[in-house]
C-alpha positions in Angstrom: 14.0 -17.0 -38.2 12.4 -15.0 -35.5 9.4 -12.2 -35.8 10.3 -9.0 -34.2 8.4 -6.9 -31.9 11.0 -3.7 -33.1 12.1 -1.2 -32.2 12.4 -3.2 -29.2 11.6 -1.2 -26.1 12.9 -3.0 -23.5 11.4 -1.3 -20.2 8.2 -2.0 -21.9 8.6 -5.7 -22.3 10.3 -6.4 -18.6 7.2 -4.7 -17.6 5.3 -7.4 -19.2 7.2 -9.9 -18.1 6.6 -8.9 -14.7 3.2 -8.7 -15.0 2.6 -11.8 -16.8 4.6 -13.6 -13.6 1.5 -11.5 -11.4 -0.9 -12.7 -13.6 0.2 -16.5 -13.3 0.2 -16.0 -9.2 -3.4 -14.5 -9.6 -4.4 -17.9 -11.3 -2.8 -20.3 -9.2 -0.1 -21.7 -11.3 3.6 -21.5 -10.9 4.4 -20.8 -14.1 3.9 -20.0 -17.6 5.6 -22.1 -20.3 5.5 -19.7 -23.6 6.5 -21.3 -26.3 7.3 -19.6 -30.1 4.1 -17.5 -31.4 2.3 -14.7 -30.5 2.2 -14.8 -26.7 6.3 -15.2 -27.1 6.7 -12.3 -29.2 4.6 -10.1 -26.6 7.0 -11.1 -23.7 10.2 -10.7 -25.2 10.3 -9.0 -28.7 10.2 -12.5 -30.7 8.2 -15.0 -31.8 10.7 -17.5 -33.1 9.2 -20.4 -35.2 7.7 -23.8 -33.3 9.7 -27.2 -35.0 10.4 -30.4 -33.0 13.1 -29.0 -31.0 11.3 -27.3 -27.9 12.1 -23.8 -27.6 10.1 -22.4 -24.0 10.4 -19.8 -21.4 9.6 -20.3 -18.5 8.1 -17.6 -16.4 7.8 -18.6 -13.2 6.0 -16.8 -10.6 8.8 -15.0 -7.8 11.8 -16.8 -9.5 14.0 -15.8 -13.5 12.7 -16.6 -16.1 14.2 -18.9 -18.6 14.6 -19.4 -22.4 15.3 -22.8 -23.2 15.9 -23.2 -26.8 18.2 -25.3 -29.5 21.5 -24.2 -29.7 21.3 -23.9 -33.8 18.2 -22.1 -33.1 19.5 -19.3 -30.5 21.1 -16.9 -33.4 17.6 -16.6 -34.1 16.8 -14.2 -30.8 20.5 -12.8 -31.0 18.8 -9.6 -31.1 17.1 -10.1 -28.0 18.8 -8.0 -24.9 18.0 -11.4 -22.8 20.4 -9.9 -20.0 18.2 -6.8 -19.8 15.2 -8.0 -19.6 16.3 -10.1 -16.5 16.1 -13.4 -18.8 18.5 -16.2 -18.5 19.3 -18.1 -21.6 19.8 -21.8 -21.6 20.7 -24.0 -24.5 20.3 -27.3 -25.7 21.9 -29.8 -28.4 20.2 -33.1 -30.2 20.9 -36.0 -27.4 20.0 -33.8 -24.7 16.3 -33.8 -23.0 14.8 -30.1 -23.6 12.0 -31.4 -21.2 14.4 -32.0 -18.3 15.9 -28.1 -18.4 12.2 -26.9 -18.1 11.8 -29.0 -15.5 15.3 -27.8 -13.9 14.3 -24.2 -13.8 10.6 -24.7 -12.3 9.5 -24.5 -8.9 6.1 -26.7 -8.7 4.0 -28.3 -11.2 1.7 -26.4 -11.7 2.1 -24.8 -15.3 0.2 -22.7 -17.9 1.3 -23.6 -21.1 0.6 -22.0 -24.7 -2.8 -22.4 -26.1 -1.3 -22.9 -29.4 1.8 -25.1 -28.1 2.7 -28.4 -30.4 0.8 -31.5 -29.1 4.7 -32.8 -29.5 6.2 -30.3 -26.8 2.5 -30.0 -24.8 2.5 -34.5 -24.5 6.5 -34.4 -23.7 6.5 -31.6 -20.8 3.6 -33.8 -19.3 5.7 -36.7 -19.1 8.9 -34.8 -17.5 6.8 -32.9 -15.5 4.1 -34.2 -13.9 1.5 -32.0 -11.7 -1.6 -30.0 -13.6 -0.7 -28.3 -17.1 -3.3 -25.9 -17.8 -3.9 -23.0 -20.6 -2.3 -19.7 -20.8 -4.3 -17.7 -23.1 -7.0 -16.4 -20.1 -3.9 -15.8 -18.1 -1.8 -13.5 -20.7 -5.3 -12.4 -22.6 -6.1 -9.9 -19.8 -2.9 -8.1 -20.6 -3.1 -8.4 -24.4 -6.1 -7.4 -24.6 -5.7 -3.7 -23.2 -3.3 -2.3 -25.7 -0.9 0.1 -24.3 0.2 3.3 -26.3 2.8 2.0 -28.7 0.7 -0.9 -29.7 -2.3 1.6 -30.8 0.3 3.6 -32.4 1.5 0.2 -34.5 -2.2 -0.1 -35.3 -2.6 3.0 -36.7 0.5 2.0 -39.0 -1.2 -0.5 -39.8 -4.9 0.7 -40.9 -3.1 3.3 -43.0 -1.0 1.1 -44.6 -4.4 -1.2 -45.7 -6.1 2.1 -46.2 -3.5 2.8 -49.1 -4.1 -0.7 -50.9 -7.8 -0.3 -50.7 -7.4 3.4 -52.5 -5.7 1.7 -55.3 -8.2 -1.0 -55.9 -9.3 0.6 -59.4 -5.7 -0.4 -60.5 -6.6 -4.2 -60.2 -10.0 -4.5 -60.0 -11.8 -5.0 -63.7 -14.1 -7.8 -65.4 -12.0 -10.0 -67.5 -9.7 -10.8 -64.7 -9.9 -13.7 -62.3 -10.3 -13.3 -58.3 -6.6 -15.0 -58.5 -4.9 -12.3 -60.6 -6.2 -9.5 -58.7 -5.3 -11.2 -55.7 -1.8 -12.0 -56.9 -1.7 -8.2 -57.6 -3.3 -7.1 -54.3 -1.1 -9.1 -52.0 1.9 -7.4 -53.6 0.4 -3.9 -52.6 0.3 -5.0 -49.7 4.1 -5.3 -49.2 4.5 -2.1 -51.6 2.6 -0.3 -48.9 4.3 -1.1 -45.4 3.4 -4.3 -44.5 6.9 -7.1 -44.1 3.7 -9.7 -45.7 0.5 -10.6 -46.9 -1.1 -12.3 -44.4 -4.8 -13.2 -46.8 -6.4 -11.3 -49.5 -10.0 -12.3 -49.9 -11.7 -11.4 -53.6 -15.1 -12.6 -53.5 -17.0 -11.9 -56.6 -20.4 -11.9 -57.5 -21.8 -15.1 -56.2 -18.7 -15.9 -54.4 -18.8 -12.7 -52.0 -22.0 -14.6 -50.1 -19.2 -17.0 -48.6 -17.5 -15.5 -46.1 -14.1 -16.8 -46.1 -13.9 -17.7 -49.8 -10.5 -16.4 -50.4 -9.5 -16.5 -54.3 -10.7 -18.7 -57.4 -10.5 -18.7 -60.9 -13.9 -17.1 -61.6 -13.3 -14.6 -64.0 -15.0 -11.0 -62.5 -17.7 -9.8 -64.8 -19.7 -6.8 -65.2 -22.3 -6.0 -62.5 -20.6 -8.2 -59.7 -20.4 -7.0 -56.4 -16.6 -8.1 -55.1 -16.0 -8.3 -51.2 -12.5 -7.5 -50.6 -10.7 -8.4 -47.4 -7.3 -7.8 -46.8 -4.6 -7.8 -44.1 -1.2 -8.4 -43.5 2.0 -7.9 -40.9 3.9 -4.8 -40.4 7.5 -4.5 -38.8 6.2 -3.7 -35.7 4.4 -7.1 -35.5 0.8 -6.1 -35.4 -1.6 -6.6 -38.0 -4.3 -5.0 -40.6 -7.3 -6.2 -41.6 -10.2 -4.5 -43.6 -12.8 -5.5 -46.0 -14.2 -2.9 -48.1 -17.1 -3.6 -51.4 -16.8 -2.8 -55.2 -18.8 -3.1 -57.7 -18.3 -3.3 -61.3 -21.0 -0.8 -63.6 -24.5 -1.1 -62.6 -25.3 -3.8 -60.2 -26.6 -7.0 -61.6 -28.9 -6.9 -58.6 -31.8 -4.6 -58.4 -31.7 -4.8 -54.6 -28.2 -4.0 -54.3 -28.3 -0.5 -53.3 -31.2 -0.9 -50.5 -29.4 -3.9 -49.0 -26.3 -2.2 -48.9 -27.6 1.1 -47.2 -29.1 -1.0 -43.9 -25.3 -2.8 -44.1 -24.2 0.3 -44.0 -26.2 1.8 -41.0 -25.7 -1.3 -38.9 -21.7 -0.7 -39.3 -22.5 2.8 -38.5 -24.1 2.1 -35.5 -21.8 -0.6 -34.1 -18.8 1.9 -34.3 -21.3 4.7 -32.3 -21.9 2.1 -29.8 -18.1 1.6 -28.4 -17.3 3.5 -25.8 -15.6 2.4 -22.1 -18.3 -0.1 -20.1 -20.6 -0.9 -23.2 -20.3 -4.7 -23.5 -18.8 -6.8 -26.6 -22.6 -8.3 -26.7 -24.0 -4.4 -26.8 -21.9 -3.7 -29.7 -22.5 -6.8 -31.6 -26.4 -6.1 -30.7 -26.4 -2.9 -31.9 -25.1 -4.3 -35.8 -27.6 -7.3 -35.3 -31.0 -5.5 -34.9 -30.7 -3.4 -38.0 -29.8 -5.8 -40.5 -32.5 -8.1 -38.2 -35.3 -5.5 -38.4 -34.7 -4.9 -42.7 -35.3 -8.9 -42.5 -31.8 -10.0 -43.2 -31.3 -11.7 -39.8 -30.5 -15.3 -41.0 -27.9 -13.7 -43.8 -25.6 -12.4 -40.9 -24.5 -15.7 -40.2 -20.6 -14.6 -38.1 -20.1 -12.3 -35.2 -19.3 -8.8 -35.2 -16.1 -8.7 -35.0 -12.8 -10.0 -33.4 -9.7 -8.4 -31.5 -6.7 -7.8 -32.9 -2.9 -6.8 -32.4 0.1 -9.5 -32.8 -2.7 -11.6 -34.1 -5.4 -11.3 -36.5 -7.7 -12.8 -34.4 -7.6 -12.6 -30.9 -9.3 -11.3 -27.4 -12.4 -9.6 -27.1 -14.9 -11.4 -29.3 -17.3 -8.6 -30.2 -20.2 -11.4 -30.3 -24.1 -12.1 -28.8 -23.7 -13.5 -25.2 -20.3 -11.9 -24.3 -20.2 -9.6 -21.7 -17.1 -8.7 -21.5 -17.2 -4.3 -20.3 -14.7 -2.8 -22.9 -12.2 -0.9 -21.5 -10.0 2.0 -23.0 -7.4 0.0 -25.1 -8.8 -2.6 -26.2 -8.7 -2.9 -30.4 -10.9 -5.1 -32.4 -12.9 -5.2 -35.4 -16.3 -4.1 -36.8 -17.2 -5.8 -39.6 -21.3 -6.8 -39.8 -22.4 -8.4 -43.5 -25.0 -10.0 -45.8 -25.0 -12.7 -47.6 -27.3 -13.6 -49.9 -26.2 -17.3 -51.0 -25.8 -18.0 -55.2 -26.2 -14.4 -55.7 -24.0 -11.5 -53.8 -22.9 -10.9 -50.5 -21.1 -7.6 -48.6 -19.1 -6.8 -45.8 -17.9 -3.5 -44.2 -14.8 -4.0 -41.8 -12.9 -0.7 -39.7 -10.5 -1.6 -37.3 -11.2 0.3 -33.8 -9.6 1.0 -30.1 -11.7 2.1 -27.2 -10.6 5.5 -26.0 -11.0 6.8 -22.5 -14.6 8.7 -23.6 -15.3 6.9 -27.1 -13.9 5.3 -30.2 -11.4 5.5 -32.5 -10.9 4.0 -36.2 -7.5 2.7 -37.9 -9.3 2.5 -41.0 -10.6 5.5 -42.7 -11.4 4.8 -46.0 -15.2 5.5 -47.3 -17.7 3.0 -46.4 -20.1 3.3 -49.5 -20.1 0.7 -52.6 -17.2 1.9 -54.9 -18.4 1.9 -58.2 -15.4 0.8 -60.7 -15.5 1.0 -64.1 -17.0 -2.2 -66.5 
């Protein structure tokens, strides 16, 4: 039931813990109320699944924390060392009022709940408990955001893992197929290759790779298309992959194809060159911008540059125009500038990258030029 942060280290996590409860005092609120996802499996090791039973700990700030959660449910974080990491466990059966025991172990009203928390559990701990409920993500996104040793190491795991299925695309990837059956084949790579899941496989071809987030269709690949693949999924560690690379079938139907894709590539390039400690998420995302905006392909660079990523895909800093954010040695996110050119082709180059203390460094080291597969 529950997704494991493993192998557990358990100094690391109290650690958290106890900064998180700082955090919360920093920001006025008495407590955080963390209930299963992401933020949960940061804290303790386990993310647990949200249903409508109310699993939640509660953090509060100077007291123990708490994990209330079903009774049926509780095997589920059996392999959590609760008594180590200083957590007491508190259980629940149907006829009993969840609500009520989160109250019980709070002291104020004054809570930070999951961004992502059920309307259900987010409307019911209103109602029991009064007071101000505000969000948790700026509390905890300070800590997640600055990745600590083990965490780059899990990313690492991670981009060599995706590296590995993008090597093979030449197994998959060859006109007469549909997007759909590659994919089909591509998301069981990505097991094959060290991820515990898929988490999406985009296979956007010809016409189709000018939208975005078009993930898979029926169109059959032909000859000359330019394919956008995107890929990612979970390793055992709980962290994630994510990179898009470009193919292209024979000759390119598209005479421009190769002089588009060159200024791609040099705004990728010089993204990447621009992270470095102090540079701001704005700076980097700039730096993609004016190239592709200078070769007069502003308008076709419709997303931002790229997004954070760790125990979720998408997450803190948004490498995006107006944020400025100083990145700091830790922090992991994406680069991943693009063109689209609507009804006709589109491309995408995406590295996953952690701030060092003097510079950058890449997860993802496959080649960035347009693989040419056979027709």
């Amino acid at each position: 039931m529950s997704t494991r942060v493993g192998p557990l280290d358990v100094d690391a996590l109290r650690a958290r813990l106890d900064k998180a409860a700082t955090a919360a005092s920093l920001a006025g609120v008495d407590a955080l109320l963390i209930t299963p996802g992401s933020d949960l499996r940061y804290l303790i090791g386990a993310g647990g699944s949200s249903f409508e039973r109310l699993t939640c700990l509660v953090l509060p700030v100077g007291g123990t924390p708490v994990l209330v959660v079903p009774k049926l449910e509780h095997p589920g974080y059996a392999g959590i060392p609760t008594d180590r990491l200083g957590v007491d466990v508190v259980t629940w059966v149907d006829g009993e009022d969840p609500y009520a025991l989160v109250r019980a172990a709070l002291k104020g009203n004054r809570v930070a709940v999951s961004d992502m928390m059920p309307a259900l559990h987010t409307l019911g701990l209103r109602d029991a408990l009064g007071g101000e409920q505000v969000l948790a993500g700026p509390v905890l996104r300070e800590l997640r955001m600055r990745k600590d040793a083990s965490e780059v190491a899990a990313l690492r795991t991670a981009g060599a893992a995706i590296d590995r299925v993008h090597a093979r695309m030449g197994e998959w990837l060859r006109p007469g197929r549909t997007e759909a059956e590659v994919g089909a084949d591509i998301a069981a790579a990505i097991v094959d290759e060290g991820h515990v899941q898929a988490d999406f496989v985009i296979v956007g071809s010809g016409p189709n790779g000018a939208s975005p987030h078009h993930s898979l269709s029926d169109r059959v690949i032909e000859a000359g298309d330019v394919v956008v693949v995107d890929i990612g999924g979970l390793i055992a560690e709980g962290y994630c992959s994510d990179s898009t690379r470009n193919y292209v079938l024979g000759e390119p139907r598209d005479a421009d194809v190769w002089e588009t894709y060159a200024v791609l590539q040099a705004a990728q390039k010089a993204a990447v060159e621009a992270v470095r400690p102090g540079v701001t998420c704005a700076q980097v995302d700039a730096a993609a911008r004016e190239i592709i905006a200078d070769a007069g392909f502003g308008e076709f660079f419709v997303h931002r540059t790229g997004h954070g990523i760790g125990l979720d895909v998408h997450e803190e800093p948004y490498i995006v125009g107006g944020n400025d954010l100083p990145l700091e040695p830790g922090m992991a996110f994406s680069v991943e500038p693009g063109i689209y050119l609507p009804g006709r082709w589109g491309s995408r180059i995406e590295d996953i990258v952690v701030v060092t203390e003097d510079g950058v460094e890449s997860v993802n080291n496959r080649p960035h030029e347009l693989v040419v597969l056979p027709a």
